[in-house]
C-alpha positions in Angstrom: 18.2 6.0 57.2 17.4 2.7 55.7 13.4 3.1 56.2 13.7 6.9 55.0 15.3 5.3 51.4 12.6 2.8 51.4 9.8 5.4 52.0 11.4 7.4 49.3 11.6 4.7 46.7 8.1 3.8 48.2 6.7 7.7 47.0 8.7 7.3 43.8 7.0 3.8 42.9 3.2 4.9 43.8 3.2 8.5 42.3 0.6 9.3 39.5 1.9 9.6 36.4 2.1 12.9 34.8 -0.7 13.1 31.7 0.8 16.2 30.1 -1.6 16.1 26.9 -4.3 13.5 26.4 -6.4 14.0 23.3 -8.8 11.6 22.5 -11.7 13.7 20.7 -14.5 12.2 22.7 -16.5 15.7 23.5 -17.8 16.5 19.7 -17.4 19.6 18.2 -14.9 20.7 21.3 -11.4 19.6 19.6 -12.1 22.9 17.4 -11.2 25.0 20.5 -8.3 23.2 21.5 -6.8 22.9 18.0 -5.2 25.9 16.3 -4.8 25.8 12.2 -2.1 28.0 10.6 -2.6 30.7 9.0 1.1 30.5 7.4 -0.5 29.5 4.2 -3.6 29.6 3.0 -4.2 26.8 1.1 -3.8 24.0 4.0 -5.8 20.8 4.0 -8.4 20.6 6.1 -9.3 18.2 8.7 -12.3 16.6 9.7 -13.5 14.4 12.9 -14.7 11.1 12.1 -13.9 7.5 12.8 -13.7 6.6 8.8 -15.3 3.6 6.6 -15.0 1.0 9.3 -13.8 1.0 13.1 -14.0 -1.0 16.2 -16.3 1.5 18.1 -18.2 4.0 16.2 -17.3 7.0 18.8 -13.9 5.9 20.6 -12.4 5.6 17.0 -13.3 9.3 16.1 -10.2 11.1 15.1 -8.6 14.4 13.2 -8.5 12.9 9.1 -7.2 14.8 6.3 -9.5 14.9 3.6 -8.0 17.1 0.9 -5.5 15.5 -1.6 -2.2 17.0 -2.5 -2.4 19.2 -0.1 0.3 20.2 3.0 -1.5 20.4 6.8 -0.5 22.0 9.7 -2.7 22.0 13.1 -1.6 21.6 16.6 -3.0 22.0 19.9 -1.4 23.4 23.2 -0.7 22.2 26.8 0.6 23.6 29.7 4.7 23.9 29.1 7.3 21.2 30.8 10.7 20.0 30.9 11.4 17.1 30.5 14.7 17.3 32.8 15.3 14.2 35.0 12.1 12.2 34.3 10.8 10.1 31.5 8.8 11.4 28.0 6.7 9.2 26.6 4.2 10.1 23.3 1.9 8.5 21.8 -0.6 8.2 19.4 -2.7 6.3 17.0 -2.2 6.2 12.9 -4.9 4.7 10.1 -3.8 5.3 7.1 -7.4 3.6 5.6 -7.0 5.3 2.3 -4.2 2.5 1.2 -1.4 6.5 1.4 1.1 5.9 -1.4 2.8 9.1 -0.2 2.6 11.2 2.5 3.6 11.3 6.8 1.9 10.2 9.2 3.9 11.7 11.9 3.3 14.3 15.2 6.0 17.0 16.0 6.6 18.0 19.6 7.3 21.9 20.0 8.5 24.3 22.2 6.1 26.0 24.3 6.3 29.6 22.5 5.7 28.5 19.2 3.2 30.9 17.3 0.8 28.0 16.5 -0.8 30.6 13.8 2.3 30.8 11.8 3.5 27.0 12.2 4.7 25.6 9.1 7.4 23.1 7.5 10.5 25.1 8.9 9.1 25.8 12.1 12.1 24.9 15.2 10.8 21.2 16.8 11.9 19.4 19.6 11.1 15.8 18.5 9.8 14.2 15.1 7.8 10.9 15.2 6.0 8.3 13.7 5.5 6.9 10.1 6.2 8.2 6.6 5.1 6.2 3.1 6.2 7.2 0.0 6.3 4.7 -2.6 8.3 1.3 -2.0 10.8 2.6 -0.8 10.4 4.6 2.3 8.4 2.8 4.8 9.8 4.2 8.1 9.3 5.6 11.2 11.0 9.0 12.0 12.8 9.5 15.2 14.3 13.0 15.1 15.7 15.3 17.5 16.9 18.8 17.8 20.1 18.8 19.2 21.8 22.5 20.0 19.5 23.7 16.6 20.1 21.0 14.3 17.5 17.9 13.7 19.1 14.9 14.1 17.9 11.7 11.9 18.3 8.1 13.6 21.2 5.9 12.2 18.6 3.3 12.2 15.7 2.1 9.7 12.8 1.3 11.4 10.1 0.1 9.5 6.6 1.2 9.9 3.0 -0.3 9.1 1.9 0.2 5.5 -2.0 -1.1 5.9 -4.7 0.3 6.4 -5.5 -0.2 10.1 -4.9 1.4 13.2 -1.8 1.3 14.7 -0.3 2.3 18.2 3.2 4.3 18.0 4.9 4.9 20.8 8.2 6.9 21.5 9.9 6.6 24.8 12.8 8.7 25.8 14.7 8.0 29.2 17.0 10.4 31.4 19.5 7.9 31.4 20.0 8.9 27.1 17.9 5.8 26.3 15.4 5.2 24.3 12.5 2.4 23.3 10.1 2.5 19.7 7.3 0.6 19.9 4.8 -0.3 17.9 1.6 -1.6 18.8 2.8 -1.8 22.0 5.5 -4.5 21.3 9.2 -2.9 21.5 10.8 -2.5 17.7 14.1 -0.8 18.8 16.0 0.9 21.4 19.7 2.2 22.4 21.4 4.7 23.3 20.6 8.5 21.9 24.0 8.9 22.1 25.2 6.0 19.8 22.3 5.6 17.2 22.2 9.8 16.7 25.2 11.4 15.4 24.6 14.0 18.0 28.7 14.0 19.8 31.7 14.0 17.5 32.9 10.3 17.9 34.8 9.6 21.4 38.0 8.0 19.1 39.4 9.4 16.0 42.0 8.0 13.9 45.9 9.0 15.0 46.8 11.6 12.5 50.5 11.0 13.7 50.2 7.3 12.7 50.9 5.7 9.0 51.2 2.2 7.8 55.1 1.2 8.0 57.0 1.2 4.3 57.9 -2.3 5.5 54.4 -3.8 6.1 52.9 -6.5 4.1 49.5 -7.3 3.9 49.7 -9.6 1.1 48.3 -13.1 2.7 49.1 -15.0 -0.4 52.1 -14.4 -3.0 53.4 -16.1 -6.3 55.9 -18.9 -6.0 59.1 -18.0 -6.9 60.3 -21.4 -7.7 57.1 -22.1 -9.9 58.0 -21.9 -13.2 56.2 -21.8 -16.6 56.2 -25.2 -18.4 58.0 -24.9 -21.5 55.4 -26.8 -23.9 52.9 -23.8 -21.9 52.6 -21.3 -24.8 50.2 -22.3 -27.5 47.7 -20.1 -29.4 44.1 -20.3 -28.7 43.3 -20.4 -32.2 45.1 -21.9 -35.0 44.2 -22.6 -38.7 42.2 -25.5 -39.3 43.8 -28.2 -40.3 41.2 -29.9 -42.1 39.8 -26.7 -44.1 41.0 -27.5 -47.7 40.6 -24.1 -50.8 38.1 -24.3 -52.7 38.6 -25.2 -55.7 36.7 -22.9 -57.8 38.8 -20.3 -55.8 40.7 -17.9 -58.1 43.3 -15.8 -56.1 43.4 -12.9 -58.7 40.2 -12.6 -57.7 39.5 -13.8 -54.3 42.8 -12.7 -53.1 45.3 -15.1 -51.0 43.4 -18.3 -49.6 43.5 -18.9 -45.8 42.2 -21.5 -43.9 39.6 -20.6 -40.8 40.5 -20.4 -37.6 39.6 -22.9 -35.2 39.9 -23.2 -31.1 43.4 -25.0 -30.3 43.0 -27.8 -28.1 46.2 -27.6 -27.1 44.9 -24.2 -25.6 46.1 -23.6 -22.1 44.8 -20.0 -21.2 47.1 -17.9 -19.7 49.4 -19.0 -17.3 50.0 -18.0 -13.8 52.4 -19.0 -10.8 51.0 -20.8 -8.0 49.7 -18.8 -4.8 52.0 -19.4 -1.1 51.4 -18.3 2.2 53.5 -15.0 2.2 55.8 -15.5 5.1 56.1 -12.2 5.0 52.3 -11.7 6.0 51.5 -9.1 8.7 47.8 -8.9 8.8 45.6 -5.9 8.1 47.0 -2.9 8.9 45.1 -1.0 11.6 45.3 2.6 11.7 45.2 3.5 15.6 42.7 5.3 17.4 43.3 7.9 20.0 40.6 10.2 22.4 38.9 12.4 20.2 39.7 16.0 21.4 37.1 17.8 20.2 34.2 15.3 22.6 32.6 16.0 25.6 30.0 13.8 27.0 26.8 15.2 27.4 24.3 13.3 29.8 21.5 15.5 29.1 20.8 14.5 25.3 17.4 13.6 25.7 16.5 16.8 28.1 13.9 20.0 26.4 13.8 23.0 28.5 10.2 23.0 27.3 7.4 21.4 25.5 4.5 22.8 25.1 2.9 22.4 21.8 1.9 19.1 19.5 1.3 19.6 15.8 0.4 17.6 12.9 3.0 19.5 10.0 3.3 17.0 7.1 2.2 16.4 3.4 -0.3 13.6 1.9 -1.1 13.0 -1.8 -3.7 11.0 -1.1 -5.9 11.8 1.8 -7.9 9.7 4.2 -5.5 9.5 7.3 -7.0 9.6 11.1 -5.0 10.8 14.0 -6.0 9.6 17.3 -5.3 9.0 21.3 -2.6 11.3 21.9 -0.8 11.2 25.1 2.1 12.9 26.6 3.2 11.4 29.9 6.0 10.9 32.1 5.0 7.0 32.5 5.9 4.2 30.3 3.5 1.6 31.9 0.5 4.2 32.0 1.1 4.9 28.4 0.8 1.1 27.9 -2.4 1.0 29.4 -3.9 3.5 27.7 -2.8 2.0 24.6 -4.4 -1.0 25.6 -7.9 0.4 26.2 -8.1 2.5 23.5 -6.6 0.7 20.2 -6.3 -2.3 22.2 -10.2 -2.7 22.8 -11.3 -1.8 19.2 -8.3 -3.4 17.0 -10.4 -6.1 16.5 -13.3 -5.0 15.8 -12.1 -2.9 13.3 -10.7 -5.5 11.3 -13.8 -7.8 11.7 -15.8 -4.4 10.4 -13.5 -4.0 6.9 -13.5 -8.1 6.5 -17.1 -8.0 6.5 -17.4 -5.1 4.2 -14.7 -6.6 1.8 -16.7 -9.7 1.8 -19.6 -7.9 1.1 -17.9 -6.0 -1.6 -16.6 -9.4 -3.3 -20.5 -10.8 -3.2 -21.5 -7.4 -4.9 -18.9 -7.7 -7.6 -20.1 -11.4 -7.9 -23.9 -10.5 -8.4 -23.0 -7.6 -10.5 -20.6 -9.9 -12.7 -23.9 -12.5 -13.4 -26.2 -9.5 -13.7 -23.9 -8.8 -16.7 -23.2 -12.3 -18.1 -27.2 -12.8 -18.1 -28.0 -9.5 -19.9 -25.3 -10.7 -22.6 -27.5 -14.0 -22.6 -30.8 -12.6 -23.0 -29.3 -10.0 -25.6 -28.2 -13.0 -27.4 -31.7 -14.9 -27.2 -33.7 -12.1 -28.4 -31.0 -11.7 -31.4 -31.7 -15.5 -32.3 -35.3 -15.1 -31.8 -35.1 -12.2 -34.5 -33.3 -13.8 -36.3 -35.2 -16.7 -36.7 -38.7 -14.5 -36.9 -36.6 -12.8 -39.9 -36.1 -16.6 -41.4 -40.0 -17.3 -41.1 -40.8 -14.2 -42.8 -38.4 -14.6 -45.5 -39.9 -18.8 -46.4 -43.4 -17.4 -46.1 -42.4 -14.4 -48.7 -40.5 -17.2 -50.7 -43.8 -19.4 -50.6 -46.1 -16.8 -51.7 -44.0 -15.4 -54.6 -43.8 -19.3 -55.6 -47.5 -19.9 -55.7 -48.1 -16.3 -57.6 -45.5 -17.8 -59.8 -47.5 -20.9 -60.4 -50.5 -18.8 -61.4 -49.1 -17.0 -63.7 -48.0 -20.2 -65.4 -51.3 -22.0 -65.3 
């Protein structure tokens, strides 16, 4: 029995791991057949294949980029239908948002196999939501939502995405224990329990609707003395007339009306007065309003279960354009997943920042040039000026000197 458990943990340990959809647009023009644009509106954005203004390796960094502004998108691409019942989903892909986005997603939708990829759009029933969304400063996140008996489900959690402009690796792992793990550039962001970071189950404890507070408890920690008293010389004004302030003696009272002196602080001034503070011996602590089973849950250990999934689509909205999708991968494997990661954005990460310093330092010597290019033009404008300007002076002495000597003629 022993060596049968052993051969059957043995089997589990070395099978392959399941590659439902890997998509890594390495065959040219052949994405086009597996990639299905909707026909719901007209007017979608269009996307194009191409590894953008700088990458780590000219052909593995070709991806799907949007390259309309303003526009919505909405593209997908089929695989052969699974549930996900009683094994691990894993998906991942790669985001560059290289055009700097200010707003727009940068997210992938997992569907159910019989969605009508023709007539996908923004309402459209999804299994799972994920990956990053920019809009402004203030929502830099990464989505994690599920449908959950019809109804999308948002994480309690803020997760933070990555706002450059480089390629980044997001991966979303969900486990058939109700777990789950985030990462992000393969390093682990957050994880928990889809049962307490979702608000998919009523909550296992309510509040006791038979229970109130007793008439008699007191939650007052500190009270006023009842043996302090006010000091009788306590009560002064906080202003008073000044005593030094003297009329006026031009100061006509028919006219003026009643003199009064001004009002100055009192120094005598106390402020308000107030009892000192006890330990109430009364104190009971903060009431606490007891909890009892919640009738309306039932645990659900299949939370994180899809009957099928058989369709991946890019659905979102960019105002500014410019971002590539890249190595998609649906699997059943957590560590194959990481290992893809690692020799796909893992080998040209890199490079592709190397590629973007050296064109930004290549820029900056451009502006450079181009800034002394200007600042001698203005010099030689200025030198040919004075040079005119002093031709004009010669002109005008040697005009001066002739009409002098045709003066001195004249007077001779």
């Amino acid at each position: 029995m022993k060596a049968l458990v052993i051969a059957a943990f043995l089997a589990v340990a070395c099978a392959d791991p399941k590659v439902y959809l890997r998509e890594q647009f390495d065959d040219g023009d052949e994405w086009k057949n597996r990639w299905v644009e909707s026909k719901h509106k007209s007017d979608y954005g269009k996307f194009v294949l191409t590894a953008g203004k700088f990458y780590g390796d000219a052909e593995k960094d070709k991806g799907l980029q949007s390259s309309q502004d303003a526009r919505f998108y909405s593209m997908s691409t089929r695989f052969n239908s699974f549930s996900n019942e009683g094994e691990t989903l894993v998906i991942q892909f790669t985001v560059k948002h290289e055009q700097s986005i200010d707003c727009g997603g940068g997210y992938i939708k997992l569907f159910p196999g019989e969605l009508n990829q023709e007539e996908m759009h923004g309402e459209s029933s999804y299994n799972i939501m994920f990956g990053p969304d920019i809009c402004g400063p203030g929502t830099k996140k990464v989505h994690v939502i599920f449908n959950y008996k019809g109804k999308n489900h948002l994480i309690n959690k803020d997760i933070r995405c990555k706002d450059d402009e480089y390629t980044h690796l997001y991966t979303l792992i969900v486990r058939p224990d109700n777990t789950y793990e985030v990462k992000i550039d393969n390093k682990k962001v957050e994880s928990g329990s889809l049962e307490e970071d979702w608000d998919f189950l009523p909550s296992k404890k309510i509040k006791d609707p038979e229970a109130t507070k007793p008439d008699d408890w007191d939650e007052r920690e500190k009270i006023d003395d009842p043996e302090d008293s006010k000091p009788e010389d306590w009560d002064r004004s906080e202003h008073i007339p000044d005593p030094d302030a003297k009329k006026p003696d031009d100061w006509d009272e028919e006219m003026d009306g009643e003199w009064e002196p001004p009002m100055i602080t009192n120094p005598e001034y106390k402020g308000e007065w107030k009892p000192r503070k006890i330990d109430n011996p009364d104190y009971k602590g903060k009431w606490v309003h007891p909890e009892i089973d919640n009738p309306e849950y039932t645990p659900d250990s299949s939370i994180y279960k899809y009957d099928s999934n058989g369709v991946l689509g890019l659905d979102l909205w960019q105002v500014k354009s410019g971002t590539i999708f890249d190595n998609f991968l649906i699997t059943n494997d957590e560590k194959f997943a990481e290992e893809v990661g690692n020799e796909t954005w893992g080998v040209t990460k890199d490079p592709e920042k190397k590629m973007k310093e050296a064109q930004e330092e290549e820029d900056r010597k451009k502006r450079e040039e181009d800034e002394k290019t200007m600042k001698d033009e203005i010099k030689d404008e200025g030198e040919e000026e004075k040079e005119e300007d002093d031709e004009d002076d010669e002109d005008e002495e040697e005009e001066n000197e002739e009409e002098t000597d045709s003066n001195l003629k004249d007077e001779l």
